[in-house]
N, C-alpha and C positions, 0 to 999 in steps of 0.2 A: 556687464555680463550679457551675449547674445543671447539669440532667440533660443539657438541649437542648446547651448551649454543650460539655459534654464530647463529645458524640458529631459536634460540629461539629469541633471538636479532633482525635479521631479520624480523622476523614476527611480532613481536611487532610495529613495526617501518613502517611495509607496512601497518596493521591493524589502526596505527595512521591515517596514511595516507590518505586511503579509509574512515572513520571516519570524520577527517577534509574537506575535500571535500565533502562529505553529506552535511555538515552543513553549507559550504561555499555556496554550491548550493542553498538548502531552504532559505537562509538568501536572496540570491539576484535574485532567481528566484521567488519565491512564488508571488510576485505581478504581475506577470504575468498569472499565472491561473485565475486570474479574468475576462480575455477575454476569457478563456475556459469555464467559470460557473461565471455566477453570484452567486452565491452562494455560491461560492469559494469552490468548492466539485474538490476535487484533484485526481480523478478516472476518471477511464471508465464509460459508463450506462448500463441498465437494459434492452431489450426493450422487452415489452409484444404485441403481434400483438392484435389491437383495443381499446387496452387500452393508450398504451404511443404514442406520437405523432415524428416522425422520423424528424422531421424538428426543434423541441424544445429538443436542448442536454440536457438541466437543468430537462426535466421532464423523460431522460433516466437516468442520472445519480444520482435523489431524489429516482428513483423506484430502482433502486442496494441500496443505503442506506434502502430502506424499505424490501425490500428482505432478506438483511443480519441480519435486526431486527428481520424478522419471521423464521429463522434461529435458531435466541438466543432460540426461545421457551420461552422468559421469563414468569414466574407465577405468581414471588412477585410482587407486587404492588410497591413494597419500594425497587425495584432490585438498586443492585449497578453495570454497566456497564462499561467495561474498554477499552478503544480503544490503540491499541499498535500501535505507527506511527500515531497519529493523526491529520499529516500535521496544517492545521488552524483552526481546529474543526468542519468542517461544518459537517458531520455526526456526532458527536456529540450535536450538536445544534440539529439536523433535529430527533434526540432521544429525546432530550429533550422537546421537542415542542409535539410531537407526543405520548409520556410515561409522562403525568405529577406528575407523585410521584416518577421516576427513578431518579439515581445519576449517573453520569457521568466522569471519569477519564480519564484523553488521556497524552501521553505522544510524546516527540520529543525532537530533542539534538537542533535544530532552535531557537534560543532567538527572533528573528523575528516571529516565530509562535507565540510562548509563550505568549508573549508581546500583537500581534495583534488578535490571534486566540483567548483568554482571555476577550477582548475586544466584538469579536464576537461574541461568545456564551453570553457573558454579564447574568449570573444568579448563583444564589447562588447555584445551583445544578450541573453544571460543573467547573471542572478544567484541565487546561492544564496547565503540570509540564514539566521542562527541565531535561530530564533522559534518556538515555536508554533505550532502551525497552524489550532488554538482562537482565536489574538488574533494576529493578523500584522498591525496596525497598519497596513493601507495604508487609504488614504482608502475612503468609500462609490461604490459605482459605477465600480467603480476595471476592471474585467476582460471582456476580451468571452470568456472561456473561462477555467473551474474545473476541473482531474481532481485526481485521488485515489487511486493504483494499490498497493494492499494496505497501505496508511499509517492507514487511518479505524479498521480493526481494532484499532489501540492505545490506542484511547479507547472501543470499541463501538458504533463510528457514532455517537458520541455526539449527542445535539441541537444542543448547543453547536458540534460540527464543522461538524453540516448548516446554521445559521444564518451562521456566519462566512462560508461559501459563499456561500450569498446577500447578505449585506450589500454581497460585493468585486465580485461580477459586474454589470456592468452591463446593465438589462432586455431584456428578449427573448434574453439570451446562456445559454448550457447550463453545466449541472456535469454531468461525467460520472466515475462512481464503477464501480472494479472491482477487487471483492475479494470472498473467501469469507465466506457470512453463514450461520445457523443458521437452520433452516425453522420451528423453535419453544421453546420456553425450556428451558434445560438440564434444569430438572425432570422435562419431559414425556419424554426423552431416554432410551433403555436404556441397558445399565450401559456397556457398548461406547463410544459416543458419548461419554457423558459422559467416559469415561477419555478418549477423541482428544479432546473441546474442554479439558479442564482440562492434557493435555500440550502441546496446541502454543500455549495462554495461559501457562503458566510457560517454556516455551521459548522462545518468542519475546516473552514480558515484553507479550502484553495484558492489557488489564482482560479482557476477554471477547469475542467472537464477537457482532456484532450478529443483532438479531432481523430477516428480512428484511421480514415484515408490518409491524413497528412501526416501521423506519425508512421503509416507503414513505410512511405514515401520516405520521410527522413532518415528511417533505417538505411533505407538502398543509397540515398547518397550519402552517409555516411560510412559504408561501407559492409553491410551488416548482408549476407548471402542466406537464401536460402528459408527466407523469411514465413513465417507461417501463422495466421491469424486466422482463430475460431470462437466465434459467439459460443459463447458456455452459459448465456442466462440459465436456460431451463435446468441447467446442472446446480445453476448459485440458488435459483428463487427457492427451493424449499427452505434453505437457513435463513433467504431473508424474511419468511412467513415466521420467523419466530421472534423478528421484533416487536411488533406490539405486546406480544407477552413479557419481554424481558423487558421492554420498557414500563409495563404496569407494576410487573414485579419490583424491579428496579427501586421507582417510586414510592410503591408504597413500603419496600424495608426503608426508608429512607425517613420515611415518618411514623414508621413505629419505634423506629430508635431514637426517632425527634431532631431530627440530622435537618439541616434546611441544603435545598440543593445550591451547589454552585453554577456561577455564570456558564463555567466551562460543559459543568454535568450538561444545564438544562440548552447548551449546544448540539452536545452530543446524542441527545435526546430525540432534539427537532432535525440532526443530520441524519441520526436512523428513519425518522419516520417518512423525510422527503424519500430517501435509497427507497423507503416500499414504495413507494409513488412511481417510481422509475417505471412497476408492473404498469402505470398505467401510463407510457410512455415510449410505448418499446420502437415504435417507428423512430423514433429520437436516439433511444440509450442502450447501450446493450454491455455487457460483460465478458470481458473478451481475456483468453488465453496468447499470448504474443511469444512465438519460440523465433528467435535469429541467429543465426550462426557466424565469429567470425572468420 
């Protein structure tokens, strides 16, 4: 065996890797998000000053799913919507409810989602499919509307995410993407930073933190027009000021019910508490809104 072919080998086999641990994670963390949202909404929120109320997470994090809808710009009435990472579906439910002639598609590699997010949504106009979200096998032109809500992070915005985007959307229709992205490559990074992006990639099982210049860039040669990128921190940081609460809470119903936590929980733990770190980071990290049109 070569040089080239071993280090193909390698990769394959770390890619496994990272892969299986995603889905180890959602499989035995996801019941857990429940004490973040009732609603089982697997993000950050929105928050609008006088409109959203700072002390109700559930009514910052419905307004980020209503946000990313006005986003879609949908027109048809009979849109067919695809959520790529759709954790348990609750933004997909929360379309569904809201768009009553829309269709709904989401995917994730979690049989745990699949299973119980199927259940959630409960209507003949969503599905949650175990796939990929790199190769979801629906035909070309298949979408009048793409999002992506903290799910592209697990691959690094990879190219291959942003191309499957465009392959399933049909022309003139938008992907909109919103997630935490890196202002510039880990290297360039102080020691601070690098310690927050390497905890909340081993806590929450990314490859890495994508680069936000290099992902706008791969839009445009991939083909993506019209592209529009806006830091939304100051929008997300109030819902992220309610992790240490929900994580003290969290914890202690955990031990008043005599419950010991799991590997996964006490990941998902130490992945919220680096995200508040981010605050102190910001020359590094930011939270960005991504609309591209194809």
């Amino acid at each position: 065996m070569n040089t080239t072919t071993t280090l193909r080998s390698k990769n394959i086999e770390q890619s496994k890797s990272v892969k299986e641990n995603i889905i180890d994670f959602y499989n035995k963390a996801t019941e857990d998000y429940e004490f973040w949202s009732k609603d089982l909404n697997m993000h950050f929120g929105y928050y609008i000053p006088f409109k959203t109320n700072l002390l109700k997470r559930d009514t910052m994090l419905n307004t980020m799913n209503e946000y990313i809808f006005s986003r879609l710009k949908i027109k048809d009435k009979n849109a067919t919507i695809v959520d790529l990472g759709c954790g348990m579906g609750a933004t997909m439910k929360f379309g569904i409810e809201k768009y009553p002639n829309i269709t709904m598609r989401g995917f994730t590699i979690s049989d745990f989602q699949v299973e119980y997010g199927n259940k959630l949504i409960n209507s003949e106009r969503g599905l949650i499919s175990n796939k990929d979200y790199r190769k979801t096998e629906l035909p070309n032109n298949y979408s009048d509307g793409v999002y992506a809500i903290e799910s592209f992070c697990h691959s690094g915005c990879s190219k291959d995410s942003l191309q499957e985007a465009y392959r399933i959307l049909k022309p003139n229709s938008r992907l909109v993407i919103a997630d935490a992205f890196c202002k510039r490559d880990r290297g360039s990074m102080n020691l601070l930073s690098q310690k927050v992006h390497d905890g909340l990639a081993k806590s929450w099982s990314l490859e890495k933190l994508g680069n936000i210049r290099e992902v706008k860039k791969q839009l445009r040669e991939i083909g993506f027009k019209e592209v529009e990128v806006k830091n939304i921190w100051y929008r997300v940081a109030p819902s992220v000021l309610h992790v240490p609460f929900a994580i003290t809470g969290f914890t202690l119903k955990k031990l008043i019910n005599s419950k010991s936590l799991t590997k996964e929980s006490i990941d998902n733990l130490k992945g919220s508490f680096y995200a508040l770190l981010t605050g102190l980071c910001l020359p590094d990290f930011g939270y960005y809104i991504i609309t591209a049109k194809k």
